[in-house]
N, C-alpha and C positions, 0 to 999 in steps of 0.2 A: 336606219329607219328614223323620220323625224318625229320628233312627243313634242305634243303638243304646249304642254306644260310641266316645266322641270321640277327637281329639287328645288326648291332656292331658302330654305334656311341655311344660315350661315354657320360656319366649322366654330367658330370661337360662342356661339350662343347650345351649342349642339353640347362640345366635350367640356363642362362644369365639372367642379366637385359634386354640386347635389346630382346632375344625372349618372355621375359614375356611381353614388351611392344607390339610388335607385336602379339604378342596372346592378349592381351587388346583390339587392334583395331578391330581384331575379333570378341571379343566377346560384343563389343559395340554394335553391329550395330543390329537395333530395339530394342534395351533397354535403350538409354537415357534417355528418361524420367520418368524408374522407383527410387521411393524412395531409395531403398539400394542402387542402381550404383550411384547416383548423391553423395549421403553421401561418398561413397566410392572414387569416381574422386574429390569431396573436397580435400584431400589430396592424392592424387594420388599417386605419387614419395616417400612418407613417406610407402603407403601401400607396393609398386611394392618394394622399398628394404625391406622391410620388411619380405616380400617373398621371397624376395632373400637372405634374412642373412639366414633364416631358411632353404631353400633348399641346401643353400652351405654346411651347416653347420648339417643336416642332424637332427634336430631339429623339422621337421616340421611335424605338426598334425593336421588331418585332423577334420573339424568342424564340429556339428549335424547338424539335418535337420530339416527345416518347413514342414511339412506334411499336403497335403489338397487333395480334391476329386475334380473328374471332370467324366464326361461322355462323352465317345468319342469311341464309341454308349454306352458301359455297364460300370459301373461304375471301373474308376479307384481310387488306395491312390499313389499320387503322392510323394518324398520326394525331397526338395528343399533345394540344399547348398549354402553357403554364396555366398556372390561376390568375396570373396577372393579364397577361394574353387574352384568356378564354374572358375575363371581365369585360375587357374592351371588346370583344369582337359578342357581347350581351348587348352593347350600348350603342355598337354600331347596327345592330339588327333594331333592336327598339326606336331609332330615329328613323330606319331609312324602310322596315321591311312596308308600313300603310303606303306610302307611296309608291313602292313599285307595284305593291299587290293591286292597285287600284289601277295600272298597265296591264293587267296579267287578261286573258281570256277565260272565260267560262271554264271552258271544258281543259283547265292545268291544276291538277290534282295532288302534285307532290307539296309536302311539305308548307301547307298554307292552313290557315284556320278557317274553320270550316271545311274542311274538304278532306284528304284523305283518301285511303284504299277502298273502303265498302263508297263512299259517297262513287268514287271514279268505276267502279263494276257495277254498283247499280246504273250512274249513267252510260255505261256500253248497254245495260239491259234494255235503257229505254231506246235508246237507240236502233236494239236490234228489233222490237217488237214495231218500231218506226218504216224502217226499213223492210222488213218481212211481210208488213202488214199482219202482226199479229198474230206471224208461222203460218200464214198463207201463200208465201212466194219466198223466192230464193232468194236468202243472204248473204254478202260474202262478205271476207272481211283481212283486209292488210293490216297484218301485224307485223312490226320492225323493234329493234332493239338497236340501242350505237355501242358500237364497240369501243371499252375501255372510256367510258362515259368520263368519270371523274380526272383518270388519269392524262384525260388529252382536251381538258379546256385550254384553250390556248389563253396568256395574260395580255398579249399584246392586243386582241381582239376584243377581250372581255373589258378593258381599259375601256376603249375606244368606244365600246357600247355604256359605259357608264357615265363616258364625257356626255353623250349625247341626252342624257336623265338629268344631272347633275351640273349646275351652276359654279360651286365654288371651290376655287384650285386648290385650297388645304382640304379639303375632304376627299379629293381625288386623290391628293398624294396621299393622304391616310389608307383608304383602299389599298391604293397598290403598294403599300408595306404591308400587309395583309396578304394581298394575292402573291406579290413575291417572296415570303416567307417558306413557300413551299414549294419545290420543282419537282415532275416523277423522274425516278431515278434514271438518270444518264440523257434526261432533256432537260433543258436550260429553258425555264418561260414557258412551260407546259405543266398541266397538272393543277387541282385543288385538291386540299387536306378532306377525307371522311370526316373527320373528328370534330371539324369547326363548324359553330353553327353558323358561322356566314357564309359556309360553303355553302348552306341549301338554299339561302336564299340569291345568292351569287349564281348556282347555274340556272335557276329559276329567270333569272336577268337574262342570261347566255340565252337559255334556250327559248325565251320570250318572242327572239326573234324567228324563230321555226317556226312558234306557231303562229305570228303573225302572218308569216309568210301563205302556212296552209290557210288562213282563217281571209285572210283579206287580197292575195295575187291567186292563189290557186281554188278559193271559194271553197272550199272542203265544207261540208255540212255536219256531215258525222265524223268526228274527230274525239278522240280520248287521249290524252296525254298523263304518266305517270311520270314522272324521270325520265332513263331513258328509254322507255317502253311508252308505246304508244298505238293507237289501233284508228284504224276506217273503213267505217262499215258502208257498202251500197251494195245495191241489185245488179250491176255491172259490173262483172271478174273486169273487163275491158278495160276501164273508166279506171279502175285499181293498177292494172298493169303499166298503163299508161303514167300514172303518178310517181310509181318508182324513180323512175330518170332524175324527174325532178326534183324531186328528195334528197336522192343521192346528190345532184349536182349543188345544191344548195346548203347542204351540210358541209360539204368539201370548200367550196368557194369563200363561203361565206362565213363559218362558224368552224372549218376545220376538224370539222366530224366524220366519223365513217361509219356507215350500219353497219352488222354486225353480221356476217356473211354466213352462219350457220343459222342468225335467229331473224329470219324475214322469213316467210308466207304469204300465200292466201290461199286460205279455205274457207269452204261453203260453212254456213253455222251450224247447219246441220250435222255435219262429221265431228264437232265438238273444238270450241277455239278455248286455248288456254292463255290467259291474259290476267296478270295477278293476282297466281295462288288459284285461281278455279279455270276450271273446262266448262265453257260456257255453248249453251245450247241454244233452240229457238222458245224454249217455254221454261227450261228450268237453268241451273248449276248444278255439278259435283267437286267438290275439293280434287285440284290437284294430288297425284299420289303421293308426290313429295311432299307435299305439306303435309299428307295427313299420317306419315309414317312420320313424321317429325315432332307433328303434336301428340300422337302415343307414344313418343320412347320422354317427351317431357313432360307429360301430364302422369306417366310412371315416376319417373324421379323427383317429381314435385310435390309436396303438401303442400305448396300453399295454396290457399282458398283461391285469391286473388288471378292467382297462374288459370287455377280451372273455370275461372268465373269468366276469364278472357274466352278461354275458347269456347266456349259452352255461347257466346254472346257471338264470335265470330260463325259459329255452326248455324246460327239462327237464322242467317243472309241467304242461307241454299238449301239444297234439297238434301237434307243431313240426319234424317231420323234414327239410323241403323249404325250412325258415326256419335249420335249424340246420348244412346245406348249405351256403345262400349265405350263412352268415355267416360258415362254415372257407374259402369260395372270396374273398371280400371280405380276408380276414386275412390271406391266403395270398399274395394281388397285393401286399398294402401291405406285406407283408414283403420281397418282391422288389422291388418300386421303392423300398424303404428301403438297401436292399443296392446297388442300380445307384447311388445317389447321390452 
């Protein structure tokens, strides 16, 4: 796809010592007190030029990963780069993420500021009050997911969409020690790391071209994208079925994607569409059941303020009164058996 106006700062004005330091201060903040950053700010100035002899000098290679698991609802494998690593791929987001987000479409809600989960459900809300005329007429609504999203970007594609942003060939090659840093297991050139924060803004890039695709070849009006969740709402089951094909074909072809053959739909809004964390209806929300058995077994094991303060602020987006209840009665016990102890 052609951009109209690219990158064009250049690689040797971009990786300085002063931006590597101010990318540091960055990426300080809530991690002082882990073990590797303290070992790593022990010699601070010896690491940052260190980094910088290598990046000038175009020497520099990127380091393996710690890989561990976590559940955040279903289980993920996280992979985890160094501090020095993780520095650089701060400085590479700080130069490059204004520029693409100012490519990006309205309605792409992952991992962008300003935007987010409640901003991307509120806009399907409006959407759907759009489309229903205000729960006077039928809505329906295509919901897809890609399968194995992270796991199956492809590098040789994702390159080639970044030549097409990007002016200058040491900043590409930078990148692609980056993206080649990481393969999924048992594909060569496949895969981006969870762990890195240039991975969000990297498939951000990748999938840029989806929604270009629905927003300017296929005119899609109502369109929500989260990652790889995404939703289209119209008055025409038809008009929805009909767009499938195309989707599918254009993930494959082009981006090397596949939906995700258990989590595609369409249902009327009526019957209740579940679309990030809520069941969404023609006038109201309710929490997914998963999430909300999730937030009472941790807002049980939690004291912190901060942990209830969250949900109590996420409850306020839906129709949550009988949720938002048991969750002052649950805080209220574990305050008193904190106090008996």
């Amino acid at each position: 796809m052609s951009i109209v106006k690219k990158f064009s700062r250049r690689y040797f004005d971009i990786f300085t010592v002063t931006t590597i330091m101010i990318a540091w201060r960055a990426f300080l903040n809530g991690k002082r007190k882990r073990a590797d950053v303290i070992l790593f700010e022990a010699r601070l100035m010896d690491n940052i030029f260190s980094l910088h002899h290598d990046l000038k000098n175009r020497t520099y290679v990127h380091g393996g990963y710690t890989a561990f698991n976590i559940s955040d609802p279903k289980p993920r494998n996280i992979h985890k780069a160094t501090v020095r690593d993780r520095l650089l791929h701060h400085l590479i987001y700080q130069e490059l993420y204004r520029h693409f987000d100012s490519k990006f479409v309205h309605d792409s809600y992952s991992c962008r500021v300003a935007k987010g989960t409640l901003k991307a459900i509120d806009r399907f809300r409006d959407f759907s009050r759009i489309v229903s005329r205000n729960g006077t007429r039928a809505c329906w609504v295509l919901k897809c997911d890609i399968r194995k999203f992270f796991a199956t970007i492809d590098h040789a594609v994702l390159k080639g969409i970044l030549a097409e942003h990007i002016e200058d060939a040491d900043i590409l090659w930078l990148l692609g020690q980056v993206i080649d840093s990481f393969d999924t297991e048992g594909k060569h050139g496949v895969g981006l790391p969870l762990g890195n924060l240039t991975s969000q803004l990297l498939v951000n890039v990748y999938m840029n071209e989806f929604d270009q695709f629905m927003k300017r070849t296929l005119k899609v009006k109502h369109y929500v994208r989260y990652a790889d969740d995404f939703a289209i709402l119209s008055e025409d089951r038809e008009y929805l079925e009909s767009l499938l094909p195309k989707i599918a074909e254009f993930l494959g072809s082009s981006l090397k994607l596949s939906l995700h053959p258990d989590k595609v739909f369409i249902k009327a809004l009526s019957s209740g569409v579940d679309f990030l964390g809520w069941v969404h209806f023609p006038k109201h929300r309710v929490l997914r059941l998963a999430t909300k058995r999730r937030m009472f077994k941790r807002a049980a094991e939690s004291q912190k303020p901060e942990t209830l303060s969250s949900y109590r602020g996420m409850l306020a987006h839906g129709n949550a009164r009988k949720l938002e209840a048991r969750l002052s009665a649950i805080t209220a016990h574990s305050a008193v058996t904190s106090d008996l102890l």
